[in-house]
C-alpha positions, 0 to 999 in steps of 0.5 A: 500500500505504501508503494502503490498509494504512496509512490513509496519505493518499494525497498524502502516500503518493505524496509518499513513494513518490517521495522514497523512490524518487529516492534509491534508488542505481542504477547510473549507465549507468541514467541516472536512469530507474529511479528515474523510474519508481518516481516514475511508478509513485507517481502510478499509486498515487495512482488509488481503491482501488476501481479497483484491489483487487489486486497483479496489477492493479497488476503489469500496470498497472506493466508498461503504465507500463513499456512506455509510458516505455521507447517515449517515452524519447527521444520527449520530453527531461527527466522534466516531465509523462511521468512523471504522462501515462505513469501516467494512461495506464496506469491508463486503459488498463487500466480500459478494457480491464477495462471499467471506464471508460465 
């Protein structure tokens, strides 16, 4: 939002989002991970605004990136490289499931 309503660069925007969102106070039995996603869910952002035109797009882009961190949480240790795979992931998969990769 920040990148197309604003004409905020996009590394930049994503760059925010995730500084925004890592000083977000959750409670501490969440252990880190809401603020992870947010910080997934910035490098999610970050894909062409003509890839994604509409807010229920990145609904279910999010809830894909969602679904994806919560089955790899105790797949692989610490945040380093899932946060950015689970958002490549999840753009990936959708445009392939709307048809528009390929």
């Amino acid at each position: 939002m920040l990148h197309s309503h604003w004409a905020v660069p996009l590394v930049p925007a994503a760059a925010a989002t995730g500084l925004i969102g890592s000083v977000i106070p959750f409670p501490k039995r969440f252990a880190g991970h809401p603020n992870a996603a947010v910080y997934a869910g910035s490098f999610a952002g970050m894909c062409s605004a003509e890839l994604i035109s509409g807010y229920w797009q990145l609904a279910v882009i999010a809830f894909i990136g969602t679904t994806l961190y919560a089955l790899t949480m105790n797949l692989f240790t610490g945040f380093g490289g899932k946060l950015g795979s689970v958002a490549f992931v999840s753009v990936a998969l959708f445009m392939l499931v709307q048809g528009g990769i390929g």
